[in-house]
C-alpha positions in Angstrom: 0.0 0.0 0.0 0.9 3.7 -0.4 1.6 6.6 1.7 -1.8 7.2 3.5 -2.4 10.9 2.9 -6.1 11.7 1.7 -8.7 12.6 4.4 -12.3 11.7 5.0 -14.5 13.9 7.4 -17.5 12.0 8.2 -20.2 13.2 10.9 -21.8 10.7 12.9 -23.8 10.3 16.1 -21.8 10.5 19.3 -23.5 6.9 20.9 -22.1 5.6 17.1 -18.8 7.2 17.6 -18.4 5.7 21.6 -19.6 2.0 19.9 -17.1 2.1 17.3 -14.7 3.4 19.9 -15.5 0.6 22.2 -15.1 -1.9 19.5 -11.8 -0.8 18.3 -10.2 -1.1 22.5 -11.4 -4.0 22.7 -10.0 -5.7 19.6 -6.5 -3.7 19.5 -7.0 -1.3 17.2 -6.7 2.0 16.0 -9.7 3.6 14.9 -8.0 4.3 11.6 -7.0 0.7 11.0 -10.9 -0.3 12.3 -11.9 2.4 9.7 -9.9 1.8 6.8 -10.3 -2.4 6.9 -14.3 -2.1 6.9 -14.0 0.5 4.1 -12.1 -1.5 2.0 -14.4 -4.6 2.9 -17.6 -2.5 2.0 -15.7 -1.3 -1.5 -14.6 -5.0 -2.1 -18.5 -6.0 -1.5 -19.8 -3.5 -3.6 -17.2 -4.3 -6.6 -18.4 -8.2 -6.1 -22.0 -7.6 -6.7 -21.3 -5.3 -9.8 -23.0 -6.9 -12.9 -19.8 -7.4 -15.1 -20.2 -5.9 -19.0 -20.0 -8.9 -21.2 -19.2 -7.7 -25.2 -19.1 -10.2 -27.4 -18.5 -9.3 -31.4 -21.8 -10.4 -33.1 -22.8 -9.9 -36.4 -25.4 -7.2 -37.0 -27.7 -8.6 -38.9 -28.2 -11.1 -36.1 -28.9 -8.9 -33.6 -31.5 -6.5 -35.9 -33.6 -10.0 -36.3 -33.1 -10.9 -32.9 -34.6 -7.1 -31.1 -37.4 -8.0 -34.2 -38.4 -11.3 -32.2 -38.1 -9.5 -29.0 -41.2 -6.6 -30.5 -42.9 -9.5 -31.6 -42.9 -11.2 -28.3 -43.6 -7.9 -26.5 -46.5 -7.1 -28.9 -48.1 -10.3 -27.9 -47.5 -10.2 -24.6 -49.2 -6.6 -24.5 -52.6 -7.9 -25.8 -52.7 -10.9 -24.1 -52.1 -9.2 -20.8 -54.9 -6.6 -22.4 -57.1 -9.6 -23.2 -57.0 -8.8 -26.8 -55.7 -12.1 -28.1 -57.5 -15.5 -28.6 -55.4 -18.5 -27.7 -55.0 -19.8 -31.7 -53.8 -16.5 -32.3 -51.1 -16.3 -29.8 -50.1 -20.1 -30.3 -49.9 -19.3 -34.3 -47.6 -16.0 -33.5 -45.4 -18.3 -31.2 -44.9 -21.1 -33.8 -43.8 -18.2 -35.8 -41.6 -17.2 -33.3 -40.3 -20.7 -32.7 -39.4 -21.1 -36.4 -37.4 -17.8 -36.7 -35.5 -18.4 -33.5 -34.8 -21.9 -34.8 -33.2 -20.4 -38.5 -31.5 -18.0 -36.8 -29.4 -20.6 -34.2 -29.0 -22.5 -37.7 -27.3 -19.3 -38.6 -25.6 -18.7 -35.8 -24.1 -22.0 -35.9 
């Protein structure tokens, strides 16, 4: 680690001040060490649950016919959740989805 040199002023109340205080005699430390090891556990914690950005290269063409399924499947959702669609309707649209899915992991492949 590096020369410790930046500051943090942080206001807090005095009966959480006297626990952390407590804390700190009682397990041998300093409450700068106390301070700076539950920081850097709480950072660590933070950078853990972070969704990680995946990029992958994919061709563009793919992805166009792919957000094109997704409207589809969104539109049907819609009026179903509306009670706008009959059941053959929405099982015909789905078939259709099924089969353009299906040519496009044959693509893919």
């Amino acid at each position: 680690m590096g020369k410790k040199t930046a500051v943090f002023f942080v206001r807090i109340e005095p009966e959480l001040r006297e626990r952390i205080v407590n804390y700190c005699n009682e397990a041998g430390l300093t409450l700068s060490e106390f301070l700076r090891a539950g920081l850097d556990r709480a950072v660590q914690k933070i950078e853990r649950s972070r969704p990680r950005q995946i990029v992958h290269a994919a061709d563009p063409e793919l992805v166009r016919e792919v957000a094109r399924i997704g409207n589809n499947l969104n539109q049907i959702a819609r009026r179903v959740n509306a009670g706008d669609a009959d059941c053959r309707e929405v099982a015909i649209l789905l078939a259709g989805i099924e089969r353009d899915v299906s040519a496009l992991l044959e693509v893919a492949r």
